[in-house]
N, C-alpha and C positions, 0 to 999 in steps of 0.2 A: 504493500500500500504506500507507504514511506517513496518507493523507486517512481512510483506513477507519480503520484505527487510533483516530486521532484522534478521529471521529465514533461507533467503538463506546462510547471512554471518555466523553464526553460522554454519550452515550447513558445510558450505568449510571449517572453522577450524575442525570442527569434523571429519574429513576424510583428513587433513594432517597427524598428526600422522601417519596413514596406511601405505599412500602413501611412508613417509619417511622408515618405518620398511621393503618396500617390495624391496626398492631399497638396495642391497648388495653392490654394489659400485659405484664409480661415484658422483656425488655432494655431496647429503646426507648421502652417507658413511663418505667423508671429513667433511662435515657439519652438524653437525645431528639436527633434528628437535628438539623444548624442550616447553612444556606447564606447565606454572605454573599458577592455578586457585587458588585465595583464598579468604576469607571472614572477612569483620575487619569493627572497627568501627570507627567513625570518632567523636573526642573529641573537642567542641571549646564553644566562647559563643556567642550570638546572640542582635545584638542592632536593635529594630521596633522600630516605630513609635507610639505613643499610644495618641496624638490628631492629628485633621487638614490634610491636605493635600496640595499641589502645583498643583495648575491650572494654565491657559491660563488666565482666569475671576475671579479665586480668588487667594488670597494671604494671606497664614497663617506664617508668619516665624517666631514664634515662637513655632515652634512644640516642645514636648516633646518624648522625648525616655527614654525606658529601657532594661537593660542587663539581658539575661538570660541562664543559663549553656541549651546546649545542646549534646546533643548524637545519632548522624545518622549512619547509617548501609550502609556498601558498597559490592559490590560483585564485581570483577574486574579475566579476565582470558587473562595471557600473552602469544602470538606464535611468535615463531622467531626459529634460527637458532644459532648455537653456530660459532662464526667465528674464535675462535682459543678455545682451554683447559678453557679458566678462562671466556672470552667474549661471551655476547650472544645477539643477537638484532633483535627485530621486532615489534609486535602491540602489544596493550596492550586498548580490550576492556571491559567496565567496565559499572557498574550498579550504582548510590549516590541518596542518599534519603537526601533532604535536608526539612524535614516535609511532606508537602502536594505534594513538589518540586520533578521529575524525573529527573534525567539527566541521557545521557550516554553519557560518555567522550571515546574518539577516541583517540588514542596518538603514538606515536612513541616512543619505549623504548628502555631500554638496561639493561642488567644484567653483573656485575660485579664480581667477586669470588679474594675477598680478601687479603685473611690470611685464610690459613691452613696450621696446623702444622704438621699435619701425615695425610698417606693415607686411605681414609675411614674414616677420623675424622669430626669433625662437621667444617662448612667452616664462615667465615666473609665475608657477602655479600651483595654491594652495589645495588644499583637502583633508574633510574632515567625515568621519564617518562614527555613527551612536549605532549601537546595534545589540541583539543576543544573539548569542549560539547554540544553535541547536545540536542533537548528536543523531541526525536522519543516517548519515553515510558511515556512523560508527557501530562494529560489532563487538559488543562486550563476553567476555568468556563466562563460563558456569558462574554464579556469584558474585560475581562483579555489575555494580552499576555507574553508568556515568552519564553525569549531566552537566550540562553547558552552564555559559553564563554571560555576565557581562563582555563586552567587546569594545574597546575604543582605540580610533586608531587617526591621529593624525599626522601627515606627512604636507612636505614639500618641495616640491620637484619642478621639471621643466619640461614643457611642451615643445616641440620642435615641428612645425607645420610643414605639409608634402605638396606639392602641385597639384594633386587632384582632389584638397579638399582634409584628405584625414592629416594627423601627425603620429608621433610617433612620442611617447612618455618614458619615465623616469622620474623616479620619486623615493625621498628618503625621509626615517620617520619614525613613528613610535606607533608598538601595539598592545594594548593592552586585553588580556582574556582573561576571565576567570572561567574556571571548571572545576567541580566538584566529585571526587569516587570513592564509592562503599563497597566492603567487601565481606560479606559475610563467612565467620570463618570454618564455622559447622553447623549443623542442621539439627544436630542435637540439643534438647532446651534447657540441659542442665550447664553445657560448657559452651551453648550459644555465646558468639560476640562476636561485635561487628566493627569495621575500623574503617574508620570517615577522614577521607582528607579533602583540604578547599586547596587547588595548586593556582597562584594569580602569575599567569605567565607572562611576564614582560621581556616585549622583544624587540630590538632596531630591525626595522622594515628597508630593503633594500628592492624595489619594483621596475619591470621593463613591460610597456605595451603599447597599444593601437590605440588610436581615436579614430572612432567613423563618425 
């Protein structure tokens, strides 16, 4: 159910575009539709757990943790409308790989255009995007649960415009997610317990893509 889902809304952004090109005037002539798809990675470090756990029936507190550099990969495609020359705002959905971890974050965004100093020149441009994450594309093993959470992710980057209209992006930037996982450690009610963690994954955003 989750996949269809997924595939109708896909679906409807891939056939705005059209939609927008076949109207000559009226809304979309005012407003024009604008997709920007790109692909970037996301830079931070990661602190686990590496003894022990937190139960209902037991109690370890003195766990030990360690840091370790990571590097996740995102895929994220923005649709909205340009609401004047420089402003553009709409949805902004996206693919993060946080290891084993899915999420796809939903968000509300907005595109800014900076600083440009001549016409047809490369632009300065901001963006910002508020959203949640959902876990549609994640599969959790036996016992395991995971749920999304907050998503904020602002960047700033540069537009570089092409002769036939689209440009080309780049953008760097800050992401923040939170995500939440329980693990229940056995099914028995006498030594039941269950170990809850909240990970808020902060990460520099390094992004390359299209504008249509």
């Amino acid at each position: 159910m989750k996949k269809i889902q997924i595939l109708f809304a896909l679906g409807v952004l891939s056939i705005l575009p059209s939609l927008a090109q076949d109207k000559k005037e009226g809304f979309f002539h005012k407003h024009p539709f604008v997709n920007m798809t790109e692909f970037g990675v996301l830079l931070g470090r990661n602190k686990f757990a590496t003894n022990g756990y937190y139960g209902i029936y037991y109690q370890q507190p003195n766990i030990q943790y360690q840091v370790q550099n990571r590097v996740n990969f995102a895929l994220q495609t923005f649709n909205g409308i340009y609401l004047n020359k420089k402003t553009s705002a709409g949805v902004t959905l996206g693919v993060d790989g946080y290891g084993p971890t899915v999420l796809m974050p939903i968000s509300a965004g907005i595109r800014r255009n900076l600083v440009q100093k001549k016409q047809s020149g490369s632009i300065l441009l901001g963006s910002l995007d508020v959203g949640y994450a959902t876990t549609w594309l994640n599969e959790d093993n036996t016992g395991y649960k995971t749920s999304g959470g907050l998503v904020v992710s602002p960047t700033i980057g540069y537009k570089l415009p092409m002769r036939n209209g689209s440009a080309w992006l780049i953008n760097f930037g800050y992401r923040y997610q939170r995500a939440e996982y329980k693990q229940e450690r056995t099914t028995d009610p006498i030594y039941w317990s269950e170990s809850n963690e909240i990970r808020n994954y902060r990460r520099m955003v390094v992004r390359f893509g299209i504008e249509f």
